[in-house]
N, C-alpha and C positions, 0 to 999 in steps of 0.2 A: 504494500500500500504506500503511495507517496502523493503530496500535491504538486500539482503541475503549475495552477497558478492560484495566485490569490490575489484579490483585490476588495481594498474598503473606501469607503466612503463617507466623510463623514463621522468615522469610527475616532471616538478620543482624539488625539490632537491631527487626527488627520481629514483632510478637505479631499483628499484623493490619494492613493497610493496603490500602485501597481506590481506585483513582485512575481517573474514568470523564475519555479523554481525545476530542479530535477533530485534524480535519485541520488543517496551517498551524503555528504555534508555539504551545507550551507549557511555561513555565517555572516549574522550583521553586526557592523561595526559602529558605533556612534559614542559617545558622551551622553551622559545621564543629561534625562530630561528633552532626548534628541526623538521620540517615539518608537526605537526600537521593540521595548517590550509590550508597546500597543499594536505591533503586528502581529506576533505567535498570541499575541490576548485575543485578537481575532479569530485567529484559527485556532482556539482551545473554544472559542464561544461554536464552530461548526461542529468540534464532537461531541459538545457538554450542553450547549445550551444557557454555559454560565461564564464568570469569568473569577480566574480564580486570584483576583484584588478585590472583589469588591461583591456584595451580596442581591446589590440589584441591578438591573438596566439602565436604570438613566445615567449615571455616569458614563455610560460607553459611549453615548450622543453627544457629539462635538457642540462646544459652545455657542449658543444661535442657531443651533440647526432644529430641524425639526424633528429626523430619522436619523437613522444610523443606516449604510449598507452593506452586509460583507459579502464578497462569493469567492467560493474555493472549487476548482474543476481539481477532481478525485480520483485516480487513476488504480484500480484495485482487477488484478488476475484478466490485462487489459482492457479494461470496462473502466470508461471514463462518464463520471456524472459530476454536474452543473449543481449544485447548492448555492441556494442563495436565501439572505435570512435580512428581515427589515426589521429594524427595530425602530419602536415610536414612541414617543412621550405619550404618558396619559393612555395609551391606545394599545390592544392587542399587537402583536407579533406576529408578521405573516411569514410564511417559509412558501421554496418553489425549488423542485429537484428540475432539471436540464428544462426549464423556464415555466413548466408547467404548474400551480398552485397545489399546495397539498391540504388535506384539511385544516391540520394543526403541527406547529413547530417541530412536535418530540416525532415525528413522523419523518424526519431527515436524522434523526438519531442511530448509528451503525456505520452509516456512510464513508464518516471518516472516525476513526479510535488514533488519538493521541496518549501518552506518557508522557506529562513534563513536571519537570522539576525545578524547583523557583524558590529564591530568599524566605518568600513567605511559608515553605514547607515546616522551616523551623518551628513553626506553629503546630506542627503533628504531633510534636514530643514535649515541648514548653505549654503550647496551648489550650483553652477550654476543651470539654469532650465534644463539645457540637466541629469543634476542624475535623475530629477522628472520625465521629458519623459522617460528616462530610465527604469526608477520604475514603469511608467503605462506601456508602453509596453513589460514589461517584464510580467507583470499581463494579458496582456493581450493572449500573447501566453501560459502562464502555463494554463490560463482558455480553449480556443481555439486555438490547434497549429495552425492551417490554415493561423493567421495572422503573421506568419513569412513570412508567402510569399505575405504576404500586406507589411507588415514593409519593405521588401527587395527590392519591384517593386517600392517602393514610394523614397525609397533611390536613386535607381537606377536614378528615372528620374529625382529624384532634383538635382545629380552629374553632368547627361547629359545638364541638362537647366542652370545650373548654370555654367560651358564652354559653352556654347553658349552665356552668356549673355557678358561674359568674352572677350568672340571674336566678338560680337557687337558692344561692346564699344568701340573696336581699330580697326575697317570698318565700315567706311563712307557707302560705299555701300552692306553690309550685307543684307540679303535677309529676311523680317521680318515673311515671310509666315511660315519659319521650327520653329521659336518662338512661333507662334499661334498655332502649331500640338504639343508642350509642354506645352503650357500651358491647352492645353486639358486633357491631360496626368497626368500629376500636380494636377490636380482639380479633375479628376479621383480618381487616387490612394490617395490620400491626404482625401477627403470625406468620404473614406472609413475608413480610416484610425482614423479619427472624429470622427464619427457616432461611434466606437465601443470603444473611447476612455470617453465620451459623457456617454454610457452608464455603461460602468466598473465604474463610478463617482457617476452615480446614483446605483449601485448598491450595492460599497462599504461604500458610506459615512458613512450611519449610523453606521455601522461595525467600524468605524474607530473611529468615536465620545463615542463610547460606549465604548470603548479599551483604550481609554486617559481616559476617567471619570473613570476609574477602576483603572487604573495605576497611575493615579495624579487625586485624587479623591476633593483636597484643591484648585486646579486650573482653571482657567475660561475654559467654551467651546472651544471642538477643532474643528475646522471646513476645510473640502477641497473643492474646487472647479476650476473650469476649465476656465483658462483666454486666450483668443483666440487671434490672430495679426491682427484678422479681425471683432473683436468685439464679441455682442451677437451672439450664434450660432442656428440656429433650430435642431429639431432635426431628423429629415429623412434625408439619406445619399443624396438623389436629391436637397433638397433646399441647402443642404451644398456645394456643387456642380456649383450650381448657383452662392451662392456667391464669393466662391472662384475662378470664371471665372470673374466676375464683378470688384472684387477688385483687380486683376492681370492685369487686365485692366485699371484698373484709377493709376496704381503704377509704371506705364511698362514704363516711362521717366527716375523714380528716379530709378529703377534697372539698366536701359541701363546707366544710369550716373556712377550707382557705381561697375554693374559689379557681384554684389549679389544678392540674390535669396529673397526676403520682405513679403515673402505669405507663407503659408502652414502651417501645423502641425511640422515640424522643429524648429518657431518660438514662441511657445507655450510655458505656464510653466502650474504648478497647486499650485494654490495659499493655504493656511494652514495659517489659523488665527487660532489666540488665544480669545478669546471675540469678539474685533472691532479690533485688533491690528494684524498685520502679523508676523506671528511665527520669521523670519527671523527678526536679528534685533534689535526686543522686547522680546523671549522668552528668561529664565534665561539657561543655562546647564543642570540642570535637566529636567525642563520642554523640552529644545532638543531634549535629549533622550526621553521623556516621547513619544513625539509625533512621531520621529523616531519609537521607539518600537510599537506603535499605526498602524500606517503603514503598521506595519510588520504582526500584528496581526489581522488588520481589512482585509486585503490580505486572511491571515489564514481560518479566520472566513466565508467568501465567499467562499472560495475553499470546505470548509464542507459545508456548506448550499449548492453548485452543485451539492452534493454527491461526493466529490473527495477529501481524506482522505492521504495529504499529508504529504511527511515526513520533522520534522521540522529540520533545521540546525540551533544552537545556536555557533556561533564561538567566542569563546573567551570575551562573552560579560558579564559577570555575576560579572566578576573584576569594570565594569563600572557601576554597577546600587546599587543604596544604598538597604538598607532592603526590602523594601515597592515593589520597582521595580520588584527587585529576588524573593519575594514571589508570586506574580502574574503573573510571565513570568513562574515559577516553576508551578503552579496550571494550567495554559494551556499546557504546554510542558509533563506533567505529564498524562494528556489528550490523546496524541498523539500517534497513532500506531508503529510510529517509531521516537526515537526522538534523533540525533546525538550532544554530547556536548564537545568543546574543551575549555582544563582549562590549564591556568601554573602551578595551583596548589589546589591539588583535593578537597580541600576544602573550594574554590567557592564555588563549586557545591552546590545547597540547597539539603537536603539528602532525600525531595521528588522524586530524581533522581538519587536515586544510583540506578546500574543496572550493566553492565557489562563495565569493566573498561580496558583499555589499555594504554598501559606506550609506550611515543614515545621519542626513545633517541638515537643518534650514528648511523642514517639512518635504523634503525631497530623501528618494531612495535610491540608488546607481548600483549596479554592478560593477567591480573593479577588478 
């Protein structure tokens, strides 16, 4: 899988930018604040849907503009498609595969599957649990888009139950029978949501353990696992289901008391130890990174073992990692069918990854 071209419009500090790329490495070169890292922001918005600085869309629409536009032609087992995604103030989000409209945005999701790795990962190992959930379901739609529309129906109901519990709390007489038709719902979408988050855990770990041993090879074991608000989990999506009806049930006072939502996958983190010790904490800066980049890499590593040969984003990261790091993030990236890299100055770059180079300066982007 690689992009052939990309173009936005409009998109953060850009009024237009055009970038025709190919297979192997690709680097852009600029000075902070030049919009390098608002170009692969673009092209992480065509596999994700999101962008991973910022939690909503309006940011990505250029100052005075009205929309935003990105398109990426996508070249996968010779089969090249046309993505294109408008973003609007105020207004729905319209998407169009090779110019034609499609219902709804997550509908261009598969298309293109990115890996990138960026300053802000630090945030996986230092950060709140909501970057961690973030991180596995973000895993989890690159692996199967399908579960964007799990992620979205589960959101959905926890907004709806969670105003409900809001206005229970201030009527005496509130009706508890439309609380038990969400907490169905809840424990529905929520199990589902488990079960496949459950399994991405089992299926990445080793990937991830192998990826810190390589990377910080003088460092005790890295380890990830899935800590639940409802304790040990099974793992069939039905018993998860059960319990999470059971324990919405024994909780259902101290919500109505406070008014918030105490159950579900919402409430979840994934835990990353280091030996016996949690990364968070006790690990040193490098070892941070270490295990950040692990993450990124054990992600990687599964996405090839599916058969699905994604293209890696390295943003601006190669300034942050001592020798040892850069040679091994270089030795995988060097690997990669398509691998995009942003530098302040080009000789980050480990020179296992020269390839085609582009200078970004003065809202303009050149090949050099």
């Amino acid at each position: 899988m690689h992009v052939r071209h990309l173009q936005v419009s409009d998109f953060r500090s850009w009024e237009l930018a055009d970038l025709e790329l190919e297979p192997g490495a690709s680097v852009l070169v600029g000075r902070n604040g030049q919009g390098k890292t608002n170009l692969v922001e673009a092209l992480g918005y065509v596999a994700t849907l999101g962008s991973h600085r910022v939690s909503t869309d309006a940011p990505l629409i250029r100052h005075g503009a009205q929309r935003a536009v990105v398109r990426a032609a996508v070249v996968n087992d010779d089969r090249e498609l046309l993505v294109e995604l408008e973003i609007t103030a105020g207004k729905s989000n319209r998407a169009r595969i090779n110019r034609g409209p499609v219902p709804r945005p997550r509908d261009v999701l598969g298309i293109l599957r990115t890996v990138l790795f960026a300053p802000e990962d630090l945030s996986l190992v230092r950060g709140d649990p909501s970057d961690r959930r973030r991180f596995l379901d973000e895993m989890l739609v690159l692996r199967t888009p399908r579960y964007a529309g799990v992620r979205s129906d589960y959101d959905r109901v926890l907004k709806q139950r969670s105003a409900l519990l809001k206005t229970v709390k201030h009527s005496r007489s509130a009706d508890l029978s439309t609380l038990d038709v969400w907490d169905g719902h809840l424990a529905k979408h929520g199990a589902e949501l488990l079960a496949a988050r459950l399994k991405l855990i089992r299926d990445m770990a080793d990937h991830v353990t192998s990826a810190y041993a390589e990377v910080a090879p003088e460092s005790r074991p890295a380890l990830i696992a899935y800590r639940s608000s409802v304790g040990d989990l099974p793992e069939d999506r039905e018993s998860i289901e059960d319990l999470l009806l059971a324990e919405l049930d024994r909780v259902r006072r101290q919500e109505i008391e406070r008014g918030v939502c105490l159950v579900g996958p919402h409430r979840d983190d994934l835990d990353l130890t280091l030996g016996e010790l949690p990364a968070k904490g006790y690990a040193s800066h490098g070892e941070s990174w270490s295990f950040a980049l692990a993450l990124r890499l054990g992600g990687y590593e599964l996405m090839r073992v599916d058969g699905i040969e994604p293209v890696l984003v390295l943003d601006d990261v190669f300034a942050e990692l001592d020798r040892g790091r850069r040679r091994q993030l270089a030795k995988v990236a060097a690997a990669a069918e398509q691998v995009l890299i942003t530098a302040a100055v080009a000789e980050d770059v480990p020179d296992e990854l020269v390839g085609a180079r582009f200078e970004v300066h003065g809202g303009e982007v050149r090949r050099v």
